[in-house]
PDB file of the backbone (N, CA, C, O) and the ligand in Angstrom, with CONECT records:
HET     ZN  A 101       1
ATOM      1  N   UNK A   1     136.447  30.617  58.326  1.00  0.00           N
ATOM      2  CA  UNK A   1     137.768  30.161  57.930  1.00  0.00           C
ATOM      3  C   UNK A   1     137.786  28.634  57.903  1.00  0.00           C
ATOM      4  O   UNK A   1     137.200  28.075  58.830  1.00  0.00           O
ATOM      5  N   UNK A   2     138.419  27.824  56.901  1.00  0.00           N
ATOM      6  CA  UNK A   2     138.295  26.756  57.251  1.00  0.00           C
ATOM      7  C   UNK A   2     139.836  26.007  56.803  1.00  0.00           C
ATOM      8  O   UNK A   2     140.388  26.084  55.706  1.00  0.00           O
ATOM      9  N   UNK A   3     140.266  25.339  57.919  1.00  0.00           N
ATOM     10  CA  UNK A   3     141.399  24.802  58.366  1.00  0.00           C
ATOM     11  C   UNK A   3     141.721  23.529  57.598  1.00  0.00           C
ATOM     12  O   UNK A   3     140.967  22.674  58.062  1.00  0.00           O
ATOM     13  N   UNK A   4     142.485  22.985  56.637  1.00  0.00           N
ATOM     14  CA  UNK A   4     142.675  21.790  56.001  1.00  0.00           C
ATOM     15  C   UNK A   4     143.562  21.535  55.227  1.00  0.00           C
ATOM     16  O   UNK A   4     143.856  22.429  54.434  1.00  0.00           O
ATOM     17  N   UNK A   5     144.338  20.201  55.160  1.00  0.00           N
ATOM     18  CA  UNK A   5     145.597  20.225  54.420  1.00  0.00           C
ATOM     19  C   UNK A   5     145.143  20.194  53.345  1.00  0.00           C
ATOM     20  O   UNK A   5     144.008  19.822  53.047  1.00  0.00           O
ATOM     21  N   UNK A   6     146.487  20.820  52.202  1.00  0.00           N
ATOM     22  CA  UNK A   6     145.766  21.207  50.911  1.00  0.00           C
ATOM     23  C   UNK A   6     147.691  21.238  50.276  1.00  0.00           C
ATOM     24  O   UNK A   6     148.587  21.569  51.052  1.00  0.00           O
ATOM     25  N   UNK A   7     147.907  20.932  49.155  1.00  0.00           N
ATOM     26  CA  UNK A   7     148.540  21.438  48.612  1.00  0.00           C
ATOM     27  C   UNK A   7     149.068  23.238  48.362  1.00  0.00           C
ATOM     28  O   UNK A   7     148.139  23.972  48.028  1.00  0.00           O
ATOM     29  N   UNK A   8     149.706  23.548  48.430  1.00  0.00           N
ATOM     30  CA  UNK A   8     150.292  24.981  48.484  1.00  0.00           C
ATOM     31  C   UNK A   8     150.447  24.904  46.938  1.00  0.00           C
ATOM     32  O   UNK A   8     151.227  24.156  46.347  1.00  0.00           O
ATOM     33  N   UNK A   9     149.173  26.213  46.102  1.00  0.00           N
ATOM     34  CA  UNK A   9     149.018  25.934  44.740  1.00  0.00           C
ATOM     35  C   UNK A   9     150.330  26.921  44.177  1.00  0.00           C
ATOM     36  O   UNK A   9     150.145  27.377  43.049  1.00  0.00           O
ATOM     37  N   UNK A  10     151.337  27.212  44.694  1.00  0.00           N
ATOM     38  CA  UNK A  10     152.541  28.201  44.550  1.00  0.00           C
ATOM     39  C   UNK A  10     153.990  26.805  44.265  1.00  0.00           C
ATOM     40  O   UNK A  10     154.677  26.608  43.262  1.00  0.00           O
ATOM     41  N   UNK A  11     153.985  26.024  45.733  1.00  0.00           N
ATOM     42  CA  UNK A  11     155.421  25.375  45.460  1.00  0.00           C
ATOM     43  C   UNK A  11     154.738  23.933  45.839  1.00  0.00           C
ATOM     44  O   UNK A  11     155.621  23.093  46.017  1.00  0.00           O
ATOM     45  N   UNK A  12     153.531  23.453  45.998  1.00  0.00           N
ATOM     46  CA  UNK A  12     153.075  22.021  45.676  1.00  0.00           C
ATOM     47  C   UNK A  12     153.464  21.249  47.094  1.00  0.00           C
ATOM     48  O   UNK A  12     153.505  20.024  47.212  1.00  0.00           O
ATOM     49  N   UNK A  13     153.706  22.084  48.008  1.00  0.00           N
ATOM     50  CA  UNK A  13     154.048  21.235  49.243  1.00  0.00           C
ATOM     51  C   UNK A  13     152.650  21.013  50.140  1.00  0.00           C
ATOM     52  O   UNK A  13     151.725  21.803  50.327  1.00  0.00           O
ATOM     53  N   UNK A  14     152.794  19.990  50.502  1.00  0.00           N
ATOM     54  CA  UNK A  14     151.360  19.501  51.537  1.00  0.00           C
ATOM     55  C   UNK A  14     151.822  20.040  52.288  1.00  0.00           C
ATOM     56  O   UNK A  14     153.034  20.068  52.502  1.00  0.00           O
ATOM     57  N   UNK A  15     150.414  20.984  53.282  1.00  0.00           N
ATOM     58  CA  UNK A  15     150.549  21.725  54.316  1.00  0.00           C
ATOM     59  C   UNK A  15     149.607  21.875  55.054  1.00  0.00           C
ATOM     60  O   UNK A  15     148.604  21.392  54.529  1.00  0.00           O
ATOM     61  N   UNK A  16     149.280  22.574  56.630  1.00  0.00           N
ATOM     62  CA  UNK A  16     147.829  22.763  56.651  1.00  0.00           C
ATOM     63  C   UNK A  16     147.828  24.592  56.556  1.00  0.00           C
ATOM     64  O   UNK A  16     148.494  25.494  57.066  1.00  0.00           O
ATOM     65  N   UNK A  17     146.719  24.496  55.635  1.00  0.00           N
ATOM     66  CA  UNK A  17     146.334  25.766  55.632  1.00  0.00           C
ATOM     67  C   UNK A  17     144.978  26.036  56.368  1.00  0.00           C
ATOM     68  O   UNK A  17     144.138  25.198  56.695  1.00  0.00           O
ATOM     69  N   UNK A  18     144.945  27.707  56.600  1.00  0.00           N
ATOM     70  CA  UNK A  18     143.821  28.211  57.156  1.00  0.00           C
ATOM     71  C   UNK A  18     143.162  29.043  55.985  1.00  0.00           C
ATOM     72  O   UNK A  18     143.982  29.808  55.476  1.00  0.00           O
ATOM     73  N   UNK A  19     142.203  29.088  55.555  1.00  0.00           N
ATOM     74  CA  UNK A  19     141.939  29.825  54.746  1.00  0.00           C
ATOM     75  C   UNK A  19     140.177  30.479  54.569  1.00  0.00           C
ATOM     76  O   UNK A  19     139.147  29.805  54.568  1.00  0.00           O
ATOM     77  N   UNK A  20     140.266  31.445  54.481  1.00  0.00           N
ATOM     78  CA  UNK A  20     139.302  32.645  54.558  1.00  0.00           C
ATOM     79  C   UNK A  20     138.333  32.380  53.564  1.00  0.00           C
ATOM     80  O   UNK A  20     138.589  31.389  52.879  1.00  0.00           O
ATOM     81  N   UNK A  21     137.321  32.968  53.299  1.00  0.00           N
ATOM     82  CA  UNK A  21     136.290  32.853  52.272  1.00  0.00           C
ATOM     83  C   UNK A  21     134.834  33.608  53.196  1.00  0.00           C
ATOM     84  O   UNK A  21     134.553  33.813  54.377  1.00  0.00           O
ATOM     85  N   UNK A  22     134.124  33.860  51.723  1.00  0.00           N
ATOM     86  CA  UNK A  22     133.010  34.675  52.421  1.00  0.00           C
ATOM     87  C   UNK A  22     131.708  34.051  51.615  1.00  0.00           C
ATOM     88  O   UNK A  22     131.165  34.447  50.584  1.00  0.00           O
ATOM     89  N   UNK A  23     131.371  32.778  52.586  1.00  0.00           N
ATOM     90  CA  UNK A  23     130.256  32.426  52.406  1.00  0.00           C
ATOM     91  C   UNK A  23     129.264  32.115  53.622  1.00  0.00           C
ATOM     92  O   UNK A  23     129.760  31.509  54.571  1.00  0.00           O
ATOM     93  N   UNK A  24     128.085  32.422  53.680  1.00  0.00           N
ATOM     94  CA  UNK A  24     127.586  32.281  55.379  1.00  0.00           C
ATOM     95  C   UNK A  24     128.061  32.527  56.360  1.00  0.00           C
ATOM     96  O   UNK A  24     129.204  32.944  56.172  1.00  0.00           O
ATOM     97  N   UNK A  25     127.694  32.485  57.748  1.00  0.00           N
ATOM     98  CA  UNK A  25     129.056  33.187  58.891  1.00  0.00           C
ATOM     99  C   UNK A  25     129.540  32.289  59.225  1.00  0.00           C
ATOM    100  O   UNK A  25     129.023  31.211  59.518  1.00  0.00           O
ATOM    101  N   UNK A  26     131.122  32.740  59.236  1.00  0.00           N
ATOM    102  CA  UNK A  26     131.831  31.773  58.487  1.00  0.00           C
ATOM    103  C   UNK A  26     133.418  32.433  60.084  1.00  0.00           C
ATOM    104  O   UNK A  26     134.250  31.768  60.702  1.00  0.00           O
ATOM    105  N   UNK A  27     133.026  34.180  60.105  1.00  0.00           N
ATOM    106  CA  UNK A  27     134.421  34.611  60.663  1.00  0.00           C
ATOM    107  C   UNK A  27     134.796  33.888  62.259  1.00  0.00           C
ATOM    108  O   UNK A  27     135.924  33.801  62.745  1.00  0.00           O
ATOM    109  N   UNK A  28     134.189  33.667  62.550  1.00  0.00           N
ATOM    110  CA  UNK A  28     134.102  33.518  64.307  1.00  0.00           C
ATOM    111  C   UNK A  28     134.439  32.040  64.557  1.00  0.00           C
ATOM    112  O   UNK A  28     134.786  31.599  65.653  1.00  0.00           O
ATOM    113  N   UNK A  29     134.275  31.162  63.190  1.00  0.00           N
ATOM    114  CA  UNK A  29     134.550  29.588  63.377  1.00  0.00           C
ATOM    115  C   UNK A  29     135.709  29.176  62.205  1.00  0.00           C
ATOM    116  O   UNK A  29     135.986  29.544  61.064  1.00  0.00           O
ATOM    117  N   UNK A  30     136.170  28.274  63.103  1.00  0.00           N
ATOM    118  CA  UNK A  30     136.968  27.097  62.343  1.00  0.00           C
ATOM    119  C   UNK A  30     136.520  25.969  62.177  1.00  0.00           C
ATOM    120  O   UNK A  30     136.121  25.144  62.999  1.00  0.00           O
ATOM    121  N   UNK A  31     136.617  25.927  60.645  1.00  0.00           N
ATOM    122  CA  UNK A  31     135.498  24.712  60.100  1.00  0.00           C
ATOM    123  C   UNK A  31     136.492  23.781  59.179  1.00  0.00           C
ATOM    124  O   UNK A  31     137.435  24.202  58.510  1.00  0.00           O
ATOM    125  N   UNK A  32     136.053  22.398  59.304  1.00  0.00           N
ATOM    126  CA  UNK A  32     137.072  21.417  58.765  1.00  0.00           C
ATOM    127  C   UNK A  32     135.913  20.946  57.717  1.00  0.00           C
ATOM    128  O   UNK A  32     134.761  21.378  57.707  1.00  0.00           O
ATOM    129  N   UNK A  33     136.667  19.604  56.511  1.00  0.00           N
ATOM    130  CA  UNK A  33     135.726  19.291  55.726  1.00  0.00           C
ATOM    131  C   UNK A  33     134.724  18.362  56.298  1.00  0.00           C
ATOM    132  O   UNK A  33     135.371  17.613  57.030  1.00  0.00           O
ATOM    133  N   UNK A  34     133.622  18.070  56.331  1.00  0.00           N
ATOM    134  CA  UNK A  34     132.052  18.209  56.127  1.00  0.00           C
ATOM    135  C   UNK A  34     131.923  18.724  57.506  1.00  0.00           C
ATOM    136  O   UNK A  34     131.354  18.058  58.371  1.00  0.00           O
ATOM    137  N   UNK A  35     132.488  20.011  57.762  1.00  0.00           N
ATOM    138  CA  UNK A  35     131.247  20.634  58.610  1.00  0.00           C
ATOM    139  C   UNK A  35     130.679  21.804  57.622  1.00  0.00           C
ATOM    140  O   UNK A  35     131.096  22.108  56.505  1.00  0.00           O
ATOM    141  N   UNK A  36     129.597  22.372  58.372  1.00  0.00           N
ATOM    142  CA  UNK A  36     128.278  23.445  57.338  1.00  0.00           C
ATOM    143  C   UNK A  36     128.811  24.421  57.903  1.00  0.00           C
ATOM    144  O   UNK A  36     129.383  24.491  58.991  1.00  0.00           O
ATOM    145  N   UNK A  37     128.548  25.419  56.891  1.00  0.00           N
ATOM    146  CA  UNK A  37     128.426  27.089  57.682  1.00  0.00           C
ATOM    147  C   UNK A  37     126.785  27.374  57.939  1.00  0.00           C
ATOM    148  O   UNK A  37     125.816  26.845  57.394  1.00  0.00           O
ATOM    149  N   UNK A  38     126.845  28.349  58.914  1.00  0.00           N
ATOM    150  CA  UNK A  38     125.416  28.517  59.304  1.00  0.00           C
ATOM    151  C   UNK A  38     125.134  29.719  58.774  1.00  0.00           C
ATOM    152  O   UNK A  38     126.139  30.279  58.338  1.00  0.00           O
ATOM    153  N   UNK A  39     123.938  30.433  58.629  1.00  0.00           N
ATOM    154  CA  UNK A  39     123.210  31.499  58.307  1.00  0.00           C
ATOM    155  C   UNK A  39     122.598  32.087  59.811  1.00  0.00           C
ATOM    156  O   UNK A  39     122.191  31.473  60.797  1.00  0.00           O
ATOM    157  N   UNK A  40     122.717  33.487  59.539  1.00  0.00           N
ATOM    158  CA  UNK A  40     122.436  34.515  60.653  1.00  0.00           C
ATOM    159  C   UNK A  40     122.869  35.569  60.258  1.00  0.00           C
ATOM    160  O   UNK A  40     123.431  35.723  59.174  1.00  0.00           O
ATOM    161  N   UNK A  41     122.598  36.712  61.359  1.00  0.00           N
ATOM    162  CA  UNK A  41     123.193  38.123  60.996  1.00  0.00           C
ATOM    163  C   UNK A  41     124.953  37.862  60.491  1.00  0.00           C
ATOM    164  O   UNK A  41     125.785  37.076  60.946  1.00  0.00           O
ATOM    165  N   UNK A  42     125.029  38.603  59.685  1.00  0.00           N
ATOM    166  CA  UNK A  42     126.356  39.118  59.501  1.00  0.00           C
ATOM    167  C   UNK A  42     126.931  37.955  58.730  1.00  0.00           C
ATOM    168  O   UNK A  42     128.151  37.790  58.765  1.00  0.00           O
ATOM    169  N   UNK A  43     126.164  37.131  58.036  1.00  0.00           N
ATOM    170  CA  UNK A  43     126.761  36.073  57.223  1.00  0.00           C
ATOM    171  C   UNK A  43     126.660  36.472  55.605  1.00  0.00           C
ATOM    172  O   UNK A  43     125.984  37.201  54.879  1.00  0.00           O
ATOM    173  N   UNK A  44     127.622  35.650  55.519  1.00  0.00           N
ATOM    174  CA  UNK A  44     128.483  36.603  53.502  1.00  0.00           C
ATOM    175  C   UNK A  44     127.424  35.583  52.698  1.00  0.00           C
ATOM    176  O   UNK A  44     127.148  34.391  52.828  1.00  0.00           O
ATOM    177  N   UNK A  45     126.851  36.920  51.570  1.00  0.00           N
ATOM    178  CA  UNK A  45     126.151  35.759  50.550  1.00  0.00           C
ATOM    179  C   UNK A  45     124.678  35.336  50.826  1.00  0.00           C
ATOM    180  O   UNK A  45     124.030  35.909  51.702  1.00  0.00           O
ATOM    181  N   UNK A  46     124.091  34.210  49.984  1.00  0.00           N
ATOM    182  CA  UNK A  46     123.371  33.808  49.661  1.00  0.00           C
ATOM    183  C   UNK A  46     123.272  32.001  49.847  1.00  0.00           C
ATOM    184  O   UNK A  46     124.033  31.456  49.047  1.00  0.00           O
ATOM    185  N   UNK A  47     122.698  31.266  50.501  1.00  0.00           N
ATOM    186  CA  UNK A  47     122.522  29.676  50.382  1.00  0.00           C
ATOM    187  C   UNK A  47     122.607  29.671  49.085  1.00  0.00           C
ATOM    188  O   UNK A  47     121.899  30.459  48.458  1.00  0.00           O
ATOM    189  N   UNK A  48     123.353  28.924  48.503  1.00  0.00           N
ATOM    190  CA  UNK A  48     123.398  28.412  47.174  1.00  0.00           C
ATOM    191  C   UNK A  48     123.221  25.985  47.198  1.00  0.00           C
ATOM    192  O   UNK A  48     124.195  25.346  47.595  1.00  0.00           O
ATOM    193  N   UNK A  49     122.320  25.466  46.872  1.00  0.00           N
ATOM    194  CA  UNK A  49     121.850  24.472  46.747  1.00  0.00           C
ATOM    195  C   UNK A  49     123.365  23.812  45.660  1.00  0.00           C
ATOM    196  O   UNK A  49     124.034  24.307  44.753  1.00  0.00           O
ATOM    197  N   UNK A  50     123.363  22.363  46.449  1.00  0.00           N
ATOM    198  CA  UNK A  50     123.956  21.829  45.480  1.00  0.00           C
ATOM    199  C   UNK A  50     125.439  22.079  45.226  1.00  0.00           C
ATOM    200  O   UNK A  50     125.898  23.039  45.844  1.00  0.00           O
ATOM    201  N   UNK A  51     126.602  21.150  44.137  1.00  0.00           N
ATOM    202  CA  UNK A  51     128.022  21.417  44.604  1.00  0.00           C
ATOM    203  C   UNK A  51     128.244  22.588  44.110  1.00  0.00           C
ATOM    204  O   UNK A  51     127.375  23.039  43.363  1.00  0.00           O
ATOM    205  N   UNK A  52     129.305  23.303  44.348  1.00  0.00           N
ATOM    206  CA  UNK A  52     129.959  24.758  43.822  1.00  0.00           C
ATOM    207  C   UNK A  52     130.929  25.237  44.526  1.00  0.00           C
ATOM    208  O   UNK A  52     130.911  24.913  45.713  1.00  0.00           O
ATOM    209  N   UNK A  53     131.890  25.997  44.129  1.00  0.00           N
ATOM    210  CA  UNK A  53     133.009  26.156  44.618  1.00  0.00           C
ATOM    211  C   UNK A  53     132.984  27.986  45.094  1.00  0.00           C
ATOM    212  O   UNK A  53     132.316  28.917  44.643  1.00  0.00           O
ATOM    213  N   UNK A  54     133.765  27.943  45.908  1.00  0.00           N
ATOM    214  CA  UNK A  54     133.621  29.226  46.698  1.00  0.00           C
ATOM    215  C   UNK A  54     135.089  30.210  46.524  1.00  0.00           C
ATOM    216  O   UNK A  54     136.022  29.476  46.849  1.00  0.00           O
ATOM    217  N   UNK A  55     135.514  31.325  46.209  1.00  0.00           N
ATOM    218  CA  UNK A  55     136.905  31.329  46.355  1.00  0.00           C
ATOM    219  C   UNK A  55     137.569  31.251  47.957  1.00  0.00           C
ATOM    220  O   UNK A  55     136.717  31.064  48.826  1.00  0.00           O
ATOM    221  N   UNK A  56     138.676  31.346  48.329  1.00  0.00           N
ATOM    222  CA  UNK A  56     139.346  31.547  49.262  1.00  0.00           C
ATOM    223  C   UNK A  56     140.893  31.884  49.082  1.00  0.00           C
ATOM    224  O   UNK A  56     141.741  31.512  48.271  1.00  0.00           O
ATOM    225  N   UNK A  57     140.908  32.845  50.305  1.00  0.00           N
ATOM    226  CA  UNK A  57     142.251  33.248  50.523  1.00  0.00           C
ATOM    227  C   UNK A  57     143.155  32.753  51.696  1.00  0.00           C
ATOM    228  O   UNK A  57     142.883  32.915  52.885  1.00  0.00           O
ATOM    229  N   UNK A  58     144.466  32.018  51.119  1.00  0.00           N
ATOM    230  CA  UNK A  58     145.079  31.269  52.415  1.00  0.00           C
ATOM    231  C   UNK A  58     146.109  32.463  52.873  1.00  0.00           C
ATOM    232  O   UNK A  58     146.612  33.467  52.369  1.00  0.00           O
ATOM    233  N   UNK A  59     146.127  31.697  54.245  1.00  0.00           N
ATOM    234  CA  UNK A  59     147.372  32.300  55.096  1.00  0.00           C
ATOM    235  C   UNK A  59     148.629  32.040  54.376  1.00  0.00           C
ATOM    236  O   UNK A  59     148.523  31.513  53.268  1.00  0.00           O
ATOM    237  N   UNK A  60     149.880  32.341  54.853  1.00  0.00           N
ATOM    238  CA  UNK A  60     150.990  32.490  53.694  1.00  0.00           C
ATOM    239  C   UNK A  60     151.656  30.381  54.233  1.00  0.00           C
ATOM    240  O   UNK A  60     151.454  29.600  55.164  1.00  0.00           O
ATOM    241  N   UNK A  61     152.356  30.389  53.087  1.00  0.00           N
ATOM    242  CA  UNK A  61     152.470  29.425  53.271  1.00  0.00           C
ATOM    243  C   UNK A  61     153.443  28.377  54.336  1.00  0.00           C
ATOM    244  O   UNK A  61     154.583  28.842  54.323  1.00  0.00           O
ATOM    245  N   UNK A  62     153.402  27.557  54.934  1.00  0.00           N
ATOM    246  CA  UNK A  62     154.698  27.542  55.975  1.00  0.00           C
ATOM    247  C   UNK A  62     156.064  27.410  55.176  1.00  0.00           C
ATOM    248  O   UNK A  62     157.117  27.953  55.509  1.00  0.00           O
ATOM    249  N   UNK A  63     155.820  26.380  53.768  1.00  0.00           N
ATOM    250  CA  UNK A  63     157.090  26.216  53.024  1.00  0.00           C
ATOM    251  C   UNK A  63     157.553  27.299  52.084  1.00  0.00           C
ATOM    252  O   UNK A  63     158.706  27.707  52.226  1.00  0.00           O
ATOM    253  N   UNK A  64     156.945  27.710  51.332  1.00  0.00           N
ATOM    254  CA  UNK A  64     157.631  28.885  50.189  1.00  0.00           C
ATOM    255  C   UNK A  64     156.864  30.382  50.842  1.00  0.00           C
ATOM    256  O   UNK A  64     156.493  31.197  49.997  1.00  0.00           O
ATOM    257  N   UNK A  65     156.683  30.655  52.044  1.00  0.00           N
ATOM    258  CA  UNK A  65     156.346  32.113  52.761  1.00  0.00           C
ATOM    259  C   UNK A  65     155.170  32.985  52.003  1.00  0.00           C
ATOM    260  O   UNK A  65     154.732  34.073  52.376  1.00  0.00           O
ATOM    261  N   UNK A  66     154.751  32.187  50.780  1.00  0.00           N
ATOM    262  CA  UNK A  66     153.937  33.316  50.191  1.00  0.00           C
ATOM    263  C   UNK A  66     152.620  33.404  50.460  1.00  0.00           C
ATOM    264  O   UNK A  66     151.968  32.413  50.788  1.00  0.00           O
ATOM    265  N   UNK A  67     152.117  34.574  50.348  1.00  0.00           N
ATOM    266  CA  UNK A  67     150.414  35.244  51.154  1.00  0.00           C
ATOM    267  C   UNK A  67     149.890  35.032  50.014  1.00  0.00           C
ATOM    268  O   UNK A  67     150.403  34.855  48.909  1.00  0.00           O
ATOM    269  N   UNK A  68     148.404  35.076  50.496  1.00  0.00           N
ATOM    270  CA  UNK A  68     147.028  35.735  50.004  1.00  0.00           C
ATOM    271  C   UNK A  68     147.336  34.229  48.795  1.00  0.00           C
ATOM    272  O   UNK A  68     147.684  34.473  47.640  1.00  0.00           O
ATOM    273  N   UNK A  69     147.231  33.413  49.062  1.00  0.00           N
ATOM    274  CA  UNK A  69     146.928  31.975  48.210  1.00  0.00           C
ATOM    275  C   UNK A  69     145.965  32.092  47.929  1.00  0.00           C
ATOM    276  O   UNK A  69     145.207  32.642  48.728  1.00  0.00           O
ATOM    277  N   UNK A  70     145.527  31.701  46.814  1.00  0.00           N
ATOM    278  CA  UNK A  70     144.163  31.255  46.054  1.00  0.00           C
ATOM    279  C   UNK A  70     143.785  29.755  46.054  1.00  0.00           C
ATOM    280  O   UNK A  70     144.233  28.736  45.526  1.00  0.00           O
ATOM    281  N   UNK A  71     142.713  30.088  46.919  1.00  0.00           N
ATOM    282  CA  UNK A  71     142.081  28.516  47.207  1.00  0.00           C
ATOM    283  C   UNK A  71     140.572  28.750  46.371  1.00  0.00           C
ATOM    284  O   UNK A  71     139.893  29.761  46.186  1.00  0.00           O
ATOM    285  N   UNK A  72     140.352  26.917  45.855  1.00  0.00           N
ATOM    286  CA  UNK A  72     138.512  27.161  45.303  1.00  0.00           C
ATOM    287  C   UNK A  72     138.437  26.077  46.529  1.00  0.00           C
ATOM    288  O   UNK A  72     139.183  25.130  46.779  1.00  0.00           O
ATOM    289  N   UNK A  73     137.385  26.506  47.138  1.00  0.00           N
ATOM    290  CA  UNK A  73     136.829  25.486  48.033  1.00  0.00           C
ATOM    291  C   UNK A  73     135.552  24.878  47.489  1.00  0.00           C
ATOM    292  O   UNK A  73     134.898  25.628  46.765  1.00  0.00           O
ATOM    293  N   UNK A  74     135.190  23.958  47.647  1.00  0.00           N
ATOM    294  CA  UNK A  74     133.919  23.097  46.985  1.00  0.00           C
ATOM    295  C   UNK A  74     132.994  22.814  48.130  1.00  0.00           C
ATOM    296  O   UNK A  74     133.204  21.941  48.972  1.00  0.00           O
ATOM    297  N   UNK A  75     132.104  23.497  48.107  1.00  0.00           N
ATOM    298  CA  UNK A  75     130.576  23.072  49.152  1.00  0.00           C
ATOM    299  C   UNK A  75     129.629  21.879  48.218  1.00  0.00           C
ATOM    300  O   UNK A  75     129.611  21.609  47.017  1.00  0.00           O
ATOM    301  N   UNK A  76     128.936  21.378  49.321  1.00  0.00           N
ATOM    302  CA  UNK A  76     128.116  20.617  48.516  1.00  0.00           C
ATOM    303  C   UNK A  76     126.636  21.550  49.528  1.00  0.00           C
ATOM    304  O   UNK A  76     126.614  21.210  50.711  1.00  0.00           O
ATOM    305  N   UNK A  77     125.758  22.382  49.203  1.00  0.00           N
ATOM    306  CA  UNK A  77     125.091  23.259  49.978  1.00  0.00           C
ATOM    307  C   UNK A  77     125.978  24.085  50.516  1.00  0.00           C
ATOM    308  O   UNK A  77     126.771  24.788  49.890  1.00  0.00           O
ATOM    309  N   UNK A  78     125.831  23.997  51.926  1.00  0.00           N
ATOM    310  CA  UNK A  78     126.146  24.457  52.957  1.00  0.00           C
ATOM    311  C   UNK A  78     127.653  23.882  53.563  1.00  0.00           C
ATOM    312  O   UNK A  78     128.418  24.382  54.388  1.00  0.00           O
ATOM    313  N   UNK A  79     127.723  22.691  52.832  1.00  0.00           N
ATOM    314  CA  UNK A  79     128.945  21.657  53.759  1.00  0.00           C
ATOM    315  C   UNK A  79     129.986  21.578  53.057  1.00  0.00           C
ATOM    316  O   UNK A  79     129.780  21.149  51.921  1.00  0.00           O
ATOM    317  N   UNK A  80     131.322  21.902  53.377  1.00  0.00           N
ATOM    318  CA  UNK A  80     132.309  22.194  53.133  1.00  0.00           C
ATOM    319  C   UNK A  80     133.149  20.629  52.357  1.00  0.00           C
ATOM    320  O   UNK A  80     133.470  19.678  53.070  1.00  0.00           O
ATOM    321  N   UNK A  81     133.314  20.640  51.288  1.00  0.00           N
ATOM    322  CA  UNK A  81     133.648  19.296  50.572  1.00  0.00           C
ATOM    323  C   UNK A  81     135.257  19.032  51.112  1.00  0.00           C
ATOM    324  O   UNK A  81     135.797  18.189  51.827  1.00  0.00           O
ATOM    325  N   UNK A  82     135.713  20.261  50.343  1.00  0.00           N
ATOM    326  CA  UNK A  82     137.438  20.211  50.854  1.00  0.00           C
ATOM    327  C   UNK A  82     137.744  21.301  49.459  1.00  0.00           C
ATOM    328  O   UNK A  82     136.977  22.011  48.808  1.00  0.00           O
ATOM    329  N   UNK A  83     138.840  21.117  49.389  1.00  0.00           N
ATOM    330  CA  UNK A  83     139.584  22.461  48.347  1.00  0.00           C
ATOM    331  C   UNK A  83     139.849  21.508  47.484  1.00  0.00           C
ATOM    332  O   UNK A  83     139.911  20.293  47.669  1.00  0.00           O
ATOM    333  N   UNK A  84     140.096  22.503  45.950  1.00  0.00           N
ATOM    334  CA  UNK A  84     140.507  21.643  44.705  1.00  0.00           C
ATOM    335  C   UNK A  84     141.625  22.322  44.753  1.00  0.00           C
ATOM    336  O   UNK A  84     142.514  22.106  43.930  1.00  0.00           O
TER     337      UNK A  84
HETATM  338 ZN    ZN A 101     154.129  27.035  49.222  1.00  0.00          ZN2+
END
């Protein structure tokens, strides 16, 4: 999961969101931008080299209440860039 203010892509309010995604093991930590996800048992996916964006799903929002947000998060490897 990784924790970071982001615009709320629903009503445009800065907020902090938590938001989910399944790349490397990823469930057990809270990860901010440039920390890495690690590889081990039970981690989502494949190392993918280089920038690319990951999907994610946010928690609902604190200002307009709405779930299951669509976040692209941007890795550069392993290391978490921040959300577009
Ligand atoms: Zn919102």
């Amino acid at each position: 999961m990784l924790e970071t203010r982001t615009y709320c892509p629903n009503c445009h309010a800065s907020e902090l969101f938590a938001i989910q995604f399944k790349y490397g093991f990823c469930r057990l930590y809270t990860l901010h931008a440039g920390d890495a996800v690690s590889w081990g048992n039970g981690a989502y996916g494949m190392h993918v080299d280089g920038s690319h964006d990951v999907d994610g799903i946010g928690r609902s929002c604190p200002t307009c209440k709405t779930d299951y947000l669509e976040f692209s998060i941007r890795f550069d490897g392993d290391t978490v860039i921040g959300v577009r």
